[in-house]
C-alpha positions as CSV (number, residue, x, y, z in Angstrom):
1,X,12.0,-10.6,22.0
2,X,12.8,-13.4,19.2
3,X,16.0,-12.7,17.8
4,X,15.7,-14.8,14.5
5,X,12.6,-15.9,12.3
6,X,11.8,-17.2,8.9
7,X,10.9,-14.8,6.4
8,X,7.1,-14.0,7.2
9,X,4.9,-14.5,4.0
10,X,4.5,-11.1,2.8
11,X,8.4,-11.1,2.6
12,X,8.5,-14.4,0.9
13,X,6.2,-12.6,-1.8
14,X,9.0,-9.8,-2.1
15,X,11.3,-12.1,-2.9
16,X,9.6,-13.6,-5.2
17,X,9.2,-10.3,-6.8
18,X,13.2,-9.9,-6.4
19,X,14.0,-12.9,-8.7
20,X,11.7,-11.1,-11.6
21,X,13.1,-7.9,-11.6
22,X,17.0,-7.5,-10.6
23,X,16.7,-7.7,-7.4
24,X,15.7,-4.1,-6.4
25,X,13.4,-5.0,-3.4
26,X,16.2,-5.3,-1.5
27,X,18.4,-2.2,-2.4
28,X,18.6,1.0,-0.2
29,X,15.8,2.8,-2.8
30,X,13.2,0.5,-2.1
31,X,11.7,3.1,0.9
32,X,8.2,4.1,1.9
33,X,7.9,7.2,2.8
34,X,5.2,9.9,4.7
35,X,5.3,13.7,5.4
36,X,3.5,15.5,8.0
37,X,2.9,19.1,9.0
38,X,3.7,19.5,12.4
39,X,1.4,22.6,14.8
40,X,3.4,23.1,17.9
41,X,6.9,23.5,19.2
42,X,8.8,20.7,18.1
43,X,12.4,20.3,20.0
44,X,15.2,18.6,17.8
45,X,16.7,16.8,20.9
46,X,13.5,15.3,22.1
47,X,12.6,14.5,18.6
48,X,15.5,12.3,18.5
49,X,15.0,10.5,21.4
50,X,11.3,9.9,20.7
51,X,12.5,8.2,17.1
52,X,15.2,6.2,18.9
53,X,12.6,5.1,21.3
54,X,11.1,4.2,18.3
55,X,13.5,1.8,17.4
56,X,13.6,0.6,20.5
57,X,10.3,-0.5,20.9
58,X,9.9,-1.7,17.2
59,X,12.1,-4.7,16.0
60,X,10.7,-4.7,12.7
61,X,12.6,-1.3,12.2
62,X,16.2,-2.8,13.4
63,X,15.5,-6.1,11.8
64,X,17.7,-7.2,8.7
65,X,16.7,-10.1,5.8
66,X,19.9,-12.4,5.3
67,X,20.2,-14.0,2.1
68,X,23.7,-15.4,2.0
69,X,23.3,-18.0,4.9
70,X,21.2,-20.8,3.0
71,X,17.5,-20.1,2.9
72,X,16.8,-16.6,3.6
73,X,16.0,-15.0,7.1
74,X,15.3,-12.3,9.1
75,X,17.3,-11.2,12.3
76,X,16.7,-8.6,14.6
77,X,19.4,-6.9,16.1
78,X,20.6,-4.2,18.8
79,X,19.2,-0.5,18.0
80,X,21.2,2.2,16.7
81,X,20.3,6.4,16.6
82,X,18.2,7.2,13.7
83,X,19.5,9.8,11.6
84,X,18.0,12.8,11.6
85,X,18.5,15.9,9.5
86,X,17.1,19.4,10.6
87,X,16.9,21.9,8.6
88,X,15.3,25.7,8.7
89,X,13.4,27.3,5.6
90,X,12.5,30.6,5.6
91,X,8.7,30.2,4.1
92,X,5.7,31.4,5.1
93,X,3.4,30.8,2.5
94,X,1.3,27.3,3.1
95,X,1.9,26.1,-0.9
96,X,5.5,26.8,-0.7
97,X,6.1,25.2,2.4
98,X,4.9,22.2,0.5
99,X,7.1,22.4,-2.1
100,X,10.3,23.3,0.1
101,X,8.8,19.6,2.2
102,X,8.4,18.3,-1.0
103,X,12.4,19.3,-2.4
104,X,13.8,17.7,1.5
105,X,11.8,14.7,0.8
106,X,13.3,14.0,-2.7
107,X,16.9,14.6,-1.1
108,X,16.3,12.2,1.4
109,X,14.6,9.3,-1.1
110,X,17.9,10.1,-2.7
111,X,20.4,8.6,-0.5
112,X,20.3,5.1,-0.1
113,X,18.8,2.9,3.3
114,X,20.1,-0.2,2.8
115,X,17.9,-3.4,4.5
116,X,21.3,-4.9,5.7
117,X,22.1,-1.9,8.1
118,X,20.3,-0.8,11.4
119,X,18.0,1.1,11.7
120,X,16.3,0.9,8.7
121,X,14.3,4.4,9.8
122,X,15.5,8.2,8.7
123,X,13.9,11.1,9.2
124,X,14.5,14.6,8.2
125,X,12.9,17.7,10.8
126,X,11.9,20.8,8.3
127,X,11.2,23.7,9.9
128,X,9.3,27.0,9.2
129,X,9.1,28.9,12.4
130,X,8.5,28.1,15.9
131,X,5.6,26.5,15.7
132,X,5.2,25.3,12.4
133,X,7.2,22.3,11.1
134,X,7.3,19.4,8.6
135,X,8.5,15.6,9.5
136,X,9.5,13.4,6.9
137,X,10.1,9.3,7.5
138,X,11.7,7.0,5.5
139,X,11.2,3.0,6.2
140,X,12.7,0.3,3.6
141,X,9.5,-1.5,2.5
142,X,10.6,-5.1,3.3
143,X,9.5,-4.1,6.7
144,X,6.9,-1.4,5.7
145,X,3.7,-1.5,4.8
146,X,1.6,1.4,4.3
147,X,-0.3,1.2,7.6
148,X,3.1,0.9,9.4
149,X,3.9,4.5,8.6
150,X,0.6,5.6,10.3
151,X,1.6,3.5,13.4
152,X,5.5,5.3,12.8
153,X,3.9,9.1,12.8
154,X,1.5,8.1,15.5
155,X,4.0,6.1,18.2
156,X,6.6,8.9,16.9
157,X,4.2,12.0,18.1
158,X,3.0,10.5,21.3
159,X,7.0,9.1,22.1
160,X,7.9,13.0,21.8
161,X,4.5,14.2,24.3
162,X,5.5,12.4,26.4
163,X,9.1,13.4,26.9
164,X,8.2,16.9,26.9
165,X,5.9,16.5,29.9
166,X,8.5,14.5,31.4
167,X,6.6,11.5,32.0
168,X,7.4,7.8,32.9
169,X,4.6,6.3,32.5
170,X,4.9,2.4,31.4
171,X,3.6,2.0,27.9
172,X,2.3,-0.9,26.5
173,X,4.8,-3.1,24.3
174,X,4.0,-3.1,20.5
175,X,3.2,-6.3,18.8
176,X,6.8,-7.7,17.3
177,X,7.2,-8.7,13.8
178,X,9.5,-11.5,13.8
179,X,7.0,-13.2,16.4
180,X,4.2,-12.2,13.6
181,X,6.2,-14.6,11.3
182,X,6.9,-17.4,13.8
183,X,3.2,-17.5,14.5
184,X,2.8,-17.8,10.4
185,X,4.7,-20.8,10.2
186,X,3.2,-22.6,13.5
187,X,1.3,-26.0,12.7
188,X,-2.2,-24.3,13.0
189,X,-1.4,-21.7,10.0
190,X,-0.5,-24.4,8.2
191,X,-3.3,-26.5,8.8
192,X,-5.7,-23.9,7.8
193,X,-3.4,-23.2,4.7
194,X,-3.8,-27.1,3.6
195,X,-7.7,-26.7,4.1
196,X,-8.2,-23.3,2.1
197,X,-5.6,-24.1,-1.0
198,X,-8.1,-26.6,-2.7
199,X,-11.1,-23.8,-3.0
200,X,-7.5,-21.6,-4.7
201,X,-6.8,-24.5,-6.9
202,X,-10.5,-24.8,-8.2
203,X,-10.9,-21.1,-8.9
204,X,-7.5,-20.0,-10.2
205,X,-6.2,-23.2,-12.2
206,X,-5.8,-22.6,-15.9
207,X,-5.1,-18.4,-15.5
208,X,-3.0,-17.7,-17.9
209,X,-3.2,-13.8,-17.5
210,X,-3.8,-11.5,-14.7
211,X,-4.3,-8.3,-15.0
212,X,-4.8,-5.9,-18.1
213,X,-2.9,-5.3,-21.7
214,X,-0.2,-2.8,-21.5
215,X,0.0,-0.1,-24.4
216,X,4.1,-1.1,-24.6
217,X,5.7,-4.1,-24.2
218,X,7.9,-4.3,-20.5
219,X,11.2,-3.4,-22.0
220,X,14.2,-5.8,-21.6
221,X,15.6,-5.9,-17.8
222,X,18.6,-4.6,-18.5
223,X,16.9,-1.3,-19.4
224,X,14.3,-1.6,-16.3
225,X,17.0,-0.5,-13.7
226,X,16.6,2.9,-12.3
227,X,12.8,3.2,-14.1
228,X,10.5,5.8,-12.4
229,X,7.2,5.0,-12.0
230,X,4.6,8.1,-13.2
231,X,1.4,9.0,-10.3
232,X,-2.0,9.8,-11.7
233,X,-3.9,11.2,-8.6
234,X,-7.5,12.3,-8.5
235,X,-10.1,12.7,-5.5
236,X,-13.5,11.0,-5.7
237,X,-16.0,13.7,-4.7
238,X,-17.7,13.2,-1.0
239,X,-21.2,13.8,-2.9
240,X,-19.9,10.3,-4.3
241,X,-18.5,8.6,-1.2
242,X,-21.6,9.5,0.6
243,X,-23.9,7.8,-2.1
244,X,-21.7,4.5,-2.3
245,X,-21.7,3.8,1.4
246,X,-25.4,4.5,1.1
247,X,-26.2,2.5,-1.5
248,X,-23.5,-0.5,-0.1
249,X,-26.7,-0.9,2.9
250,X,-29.2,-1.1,0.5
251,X,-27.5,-3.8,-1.7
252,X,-26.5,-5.4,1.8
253,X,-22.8,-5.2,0.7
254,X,-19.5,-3.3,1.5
255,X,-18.5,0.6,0.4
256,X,-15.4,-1.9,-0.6
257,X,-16.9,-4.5,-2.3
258,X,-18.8,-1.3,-4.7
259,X,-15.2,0.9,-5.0
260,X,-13.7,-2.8,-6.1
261,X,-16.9,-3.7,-8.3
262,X,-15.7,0.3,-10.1
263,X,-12.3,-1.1,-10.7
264,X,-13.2,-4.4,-12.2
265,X,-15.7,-3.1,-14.4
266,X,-12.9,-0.2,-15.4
267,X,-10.0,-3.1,-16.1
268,X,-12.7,-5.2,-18.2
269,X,-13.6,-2.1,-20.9
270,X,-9.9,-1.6,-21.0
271,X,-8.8,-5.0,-21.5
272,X,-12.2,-5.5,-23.8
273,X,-13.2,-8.7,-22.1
274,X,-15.6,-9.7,-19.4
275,X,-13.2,-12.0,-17.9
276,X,-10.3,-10.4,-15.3
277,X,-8.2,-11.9,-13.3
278,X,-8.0,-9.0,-10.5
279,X,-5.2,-9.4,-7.6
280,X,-6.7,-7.6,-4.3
281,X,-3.9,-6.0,-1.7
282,X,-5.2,-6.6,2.1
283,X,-3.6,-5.5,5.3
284,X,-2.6,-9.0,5.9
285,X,-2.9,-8.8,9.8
286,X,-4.1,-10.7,12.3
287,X,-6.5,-9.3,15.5
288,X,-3.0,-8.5,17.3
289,X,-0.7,-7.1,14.5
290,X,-2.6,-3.7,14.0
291,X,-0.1,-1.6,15.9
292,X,3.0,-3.5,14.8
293,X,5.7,-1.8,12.6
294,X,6.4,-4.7,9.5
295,X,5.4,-5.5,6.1
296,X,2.2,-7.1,6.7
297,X,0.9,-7.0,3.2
298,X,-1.1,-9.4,1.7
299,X,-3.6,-10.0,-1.2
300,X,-5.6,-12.6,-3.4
301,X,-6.7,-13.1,-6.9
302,X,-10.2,-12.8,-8.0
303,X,-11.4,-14.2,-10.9
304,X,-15.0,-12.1,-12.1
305,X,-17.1,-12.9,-15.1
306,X,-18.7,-9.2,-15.8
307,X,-21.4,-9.9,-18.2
308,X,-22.8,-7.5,-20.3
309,X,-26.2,-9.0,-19.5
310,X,-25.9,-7.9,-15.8
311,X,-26.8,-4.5,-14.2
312,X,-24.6,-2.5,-12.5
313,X,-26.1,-3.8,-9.1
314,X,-26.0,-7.8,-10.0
315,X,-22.0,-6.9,-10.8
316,X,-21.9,-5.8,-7.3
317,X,-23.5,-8.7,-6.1
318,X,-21.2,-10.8,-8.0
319,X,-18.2,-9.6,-6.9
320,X,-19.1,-9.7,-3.4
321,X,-19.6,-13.3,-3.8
322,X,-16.5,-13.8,-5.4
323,X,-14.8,-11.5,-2.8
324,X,-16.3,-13.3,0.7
325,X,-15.6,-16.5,-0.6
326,X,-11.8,-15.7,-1.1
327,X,-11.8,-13.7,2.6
328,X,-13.2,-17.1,3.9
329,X,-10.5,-19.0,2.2
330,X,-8.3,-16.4,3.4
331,X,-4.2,-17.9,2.2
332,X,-0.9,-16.3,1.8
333,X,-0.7,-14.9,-1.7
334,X,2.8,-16.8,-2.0
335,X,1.6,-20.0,-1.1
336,X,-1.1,-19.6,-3.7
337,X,1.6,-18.8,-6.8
338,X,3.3,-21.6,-5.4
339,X,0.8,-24.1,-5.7
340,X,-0.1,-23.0,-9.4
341,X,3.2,-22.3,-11.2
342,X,1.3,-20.9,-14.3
343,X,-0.5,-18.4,-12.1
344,X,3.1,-16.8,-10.8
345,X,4.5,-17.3,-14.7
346,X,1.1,-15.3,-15.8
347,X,2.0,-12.5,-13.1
348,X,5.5,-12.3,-13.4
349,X,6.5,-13.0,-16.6
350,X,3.8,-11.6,-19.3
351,X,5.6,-8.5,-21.0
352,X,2.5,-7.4,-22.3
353,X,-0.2,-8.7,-19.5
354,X,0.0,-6.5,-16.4
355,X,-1.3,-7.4,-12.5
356,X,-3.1,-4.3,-11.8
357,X,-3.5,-4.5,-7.5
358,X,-6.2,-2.5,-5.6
359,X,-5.6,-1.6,-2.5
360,X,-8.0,-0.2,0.1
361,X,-5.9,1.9,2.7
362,X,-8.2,2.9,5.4
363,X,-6.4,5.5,8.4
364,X,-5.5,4.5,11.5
365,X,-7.6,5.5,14.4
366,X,-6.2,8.3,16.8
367,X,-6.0,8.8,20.5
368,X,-7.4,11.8,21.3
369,X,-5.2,14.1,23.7
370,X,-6.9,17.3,24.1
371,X,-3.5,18.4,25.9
372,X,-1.1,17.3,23.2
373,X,1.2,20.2,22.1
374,X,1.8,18.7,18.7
375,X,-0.4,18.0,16.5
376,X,0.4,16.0,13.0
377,X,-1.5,16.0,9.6
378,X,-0.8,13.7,6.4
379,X,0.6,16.2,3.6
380,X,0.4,15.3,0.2
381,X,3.1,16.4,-2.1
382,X,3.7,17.1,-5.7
383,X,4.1,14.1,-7.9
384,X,6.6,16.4,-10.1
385,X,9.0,16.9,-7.4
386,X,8.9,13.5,-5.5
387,X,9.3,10.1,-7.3
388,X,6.7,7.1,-6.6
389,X,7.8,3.9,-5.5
390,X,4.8,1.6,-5.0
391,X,4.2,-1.0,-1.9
392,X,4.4,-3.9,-4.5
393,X,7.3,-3.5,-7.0
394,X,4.6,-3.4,-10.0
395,X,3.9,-1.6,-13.3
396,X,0.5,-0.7,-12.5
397,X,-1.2,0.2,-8.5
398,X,-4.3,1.1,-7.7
399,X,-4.5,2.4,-4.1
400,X,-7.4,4.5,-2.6
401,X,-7.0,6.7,0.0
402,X,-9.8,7.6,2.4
403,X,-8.1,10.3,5.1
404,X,-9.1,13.8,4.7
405,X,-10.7,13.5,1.2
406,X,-11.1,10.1,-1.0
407,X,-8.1,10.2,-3.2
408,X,-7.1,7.6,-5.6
409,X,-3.5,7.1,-6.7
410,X,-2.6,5.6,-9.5
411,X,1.6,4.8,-9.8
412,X,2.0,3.4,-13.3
413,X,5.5,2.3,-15.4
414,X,5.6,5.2,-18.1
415,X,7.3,3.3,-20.5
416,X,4.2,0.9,-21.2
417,X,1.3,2.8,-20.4
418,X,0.3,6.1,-22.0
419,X,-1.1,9.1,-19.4
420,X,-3.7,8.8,-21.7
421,X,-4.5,5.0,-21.4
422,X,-4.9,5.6,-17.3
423,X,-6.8,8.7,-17.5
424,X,-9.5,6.8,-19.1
425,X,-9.6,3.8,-16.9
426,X,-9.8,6.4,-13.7
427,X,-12.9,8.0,-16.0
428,X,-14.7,4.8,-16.3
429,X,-14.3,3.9,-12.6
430,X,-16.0,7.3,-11.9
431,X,-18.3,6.8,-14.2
432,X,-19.1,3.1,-13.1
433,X,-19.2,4.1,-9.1
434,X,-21.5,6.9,-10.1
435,X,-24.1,4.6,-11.7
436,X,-23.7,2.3,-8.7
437,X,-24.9,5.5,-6.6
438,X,-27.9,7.1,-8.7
439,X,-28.9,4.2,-11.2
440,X,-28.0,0.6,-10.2
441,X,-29.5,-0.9,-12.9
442,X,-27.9,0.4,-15.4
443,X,-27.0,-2.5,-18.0
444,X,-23.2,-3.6,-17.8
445,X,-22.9,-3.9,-21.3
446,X,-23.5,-0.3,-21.4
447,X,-20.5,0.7,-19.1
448,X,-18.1,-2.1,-20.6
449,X,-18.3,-1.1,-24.1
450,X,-18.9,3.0,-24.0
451,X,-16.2,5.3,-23.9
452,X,-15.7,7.0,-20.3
453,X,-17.2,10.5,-22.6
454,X,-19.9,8.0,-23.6
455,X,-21.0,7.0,-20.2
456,X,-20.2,10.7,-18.4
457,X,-17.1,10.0,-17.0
């Protein structure tokens, strides 16, 4: 297993973020986190060892960034226990065994995991009776991604099956992280990095802002520090879902490419102009990376022209133009701000102009094991007890999440954009994905301009 490596880009593009605001990507609050109701008899003492095996397996989760040797690093050291809490609430009814989750977690995003010490994985055990339980994890997002903590719950659950039917079985080594960077950085990457940054240069030279207007200023950085971000959550109804993936084959086009052609259209009547500068968050991994444990991410920035003269369906068509072309020319996002300076300075220093990411996160396939004791399902919890840290350390995410119903979160800095202000760019991306289902040629114009009331939303 490689015991050093360069940063891999997606962290490069963390620390980029870290120079722009104080540094707090790489403080022990900077976590991503999951909860999970547990069916079946879950053992402390076998839970342990399936976590530390965990780590083990994993060198993303026992791998530290060093800063203060020259040009910044990552190493991967020797495993250490993870620390897990336990603890026994006396609740029975399904709501307030939410809420009791929801209180552990908020304890446990309240101690600090700092990225210098090993491993960078917690997890607190909650449970409820013999059979019923909740497992939280923490992982500090420079090595965290929000597919990792699919492949966390996932290679956590099957670690502990295992050990309670006693078996040895070999299992397959996970892909590595600090071998993921190496490969980034090999002379073939970078040849197909010099081929694709002229098609970036040509599209993205002269942006001056990405993103759309804030209602507030960002305030000063000295009063940023400690700033929680607010969650705006709603589901998309399956009726909905159902129609868009329809409609995507008759369009010849992507469920994606129509969900992202909702959001443009909803960022262009906000901002009140047909041209948007939209940045796109993608996995970022390769064919072999898709069981790794790392911060993957990765993203691009599409430039769309919405004009009022098109219909609903030509937007679509347009964007997934814009969209394939950028896939084919796929680059690190970092390498891009790189190579155009006033493209970073528009992302990362406008006070006024915020980046407004999408992200697509799509759930990660299960083995099915008829025999398995435990079983595992995604809880969500309430946004009034548990604070939001986003993937990205921005003002404004966008992040659809397809798992047991469509749900959309929204995380959003409070003290520059009014509840108000997001409410009605989630309306007008209802109402513009609904016109994409039941009448695709509906004028543009029509959606840009209205209100979200106007056009049904």
């Amino acid at each position: 297993m490689t015991a050093e490596a360069p940063l891999s880009y997606a962290q490069q593009l963390l620390a980029a973020f870290a120079v722009h605001d104080g540094g707090s990507v790489f403080g022990g609050g900077f976590v991503n986190w999951c909860a999970h109701e547990l069916t079946g008899p879950v053992e402390p003492e076998l839970l342990q060892e399936a976590l530390d095996e965990l780590v083990v397996r994993h060198g993303g989760l026992r791998t530290v960034v060093v800063r203060d040797e020259g040009f910044p690093f990552q190493r991967v050291v020797a495993p250490a226990p993870v620390p897990l809490r336990v603890h026994d609430a006396a609740v029975s009814i399904p709501d307030e065994r939410v809420r009791a989750t929801a209180r552990i977690t908020a304890e446990a995003l309240a101690r600090p995991l700092p990225p210098g010490q090993v491993p960078l994985i917690a997890a607190d055990l909650v449970r409820f009776g013999p059979d019923e339980s909740a497992l939280i994890l923490l992982i500090h997002r420079t090595v965290a991604d929000g597919w990792t903590m699919q492949v966390a719950i996932r290679d956590v659950v099957t670690a502990y099956e295992r050990r309670r039917r006693g078996s040895a079985d070999a299992v397959e080594p996970p892909p590595q992280y600090a071998d993921h960077a190496l490969t980034e950085s090999s002379p073939e990457r970078e040849k197909r990095i010099q081929e694709a940054l002229p098609y970036w240069r040509e599209q993205l030279s002269g942006v001056r802002r990405v993103g759309i207007p804030a209602d507030r200023p960002r305030p000063d950085a000295a009063a940023d520090t400690g700033r929680e971000k607010a969650l705006h959550t709603f589901e998309l109804p399956d009726a909905v879902v159902a129609g868009l993936r329809a409609r995507a084959r008759t369009l010849r086009t992507t469920e994606f490419t129509l969900l992202l052609t909702a959001y443009a259209v909803a960022l262009a009547g906000h901002a009140g102009q047909p041209r948007i500068a939209l940045p796109v968050l993608s996995a970022g991994r390769g064919a072999g990376d898709w069981d790794g444990i790392g911060f993957y991410l990765n993203g691009h920035v599409l430039r769309l022209t919405l004009s009022g003269a098109m219909t609903a369906a030509e937007a679509a068509a347009h964007v997934h133009q814009v969209n394939a072309e950028a896939l084919q020319h796929d680059v690190p996002l970092i390498r891009v701000l790189e190579e155009l300076p006033e493209l970073a300075e528009a992302a990362f220093d406008a006070r006024d102009i915020v980046p407004a990411p999408m992200q697509l996160c799509r759930p990660i396939p299960r083995a099915d094991d008829p025999g398995a004791a435990v079983h595992y399902r995604r809880l969500t919890l309430p946004p009034d007890v548990v604070r939001e840290t986003p993937v990205m350390p921005v003002d404004f995410l966008w992040v659809m999440e397809p798992y047991d119903s469509f749900v959309v979160r929204v995380t959003y800095d409070p003290a520059m954009f009014e509840a108000a202000s997001v409410d009605r760019i989630a309306r007008r991306f209802r109402a513009t994905a609904d016109r994409l289902v039941t009448s695709p040629n509906t004028p543009l114009a029509s959606l840009l301009a209205a209100t979200p009331e106007e056009v049904g939303g």
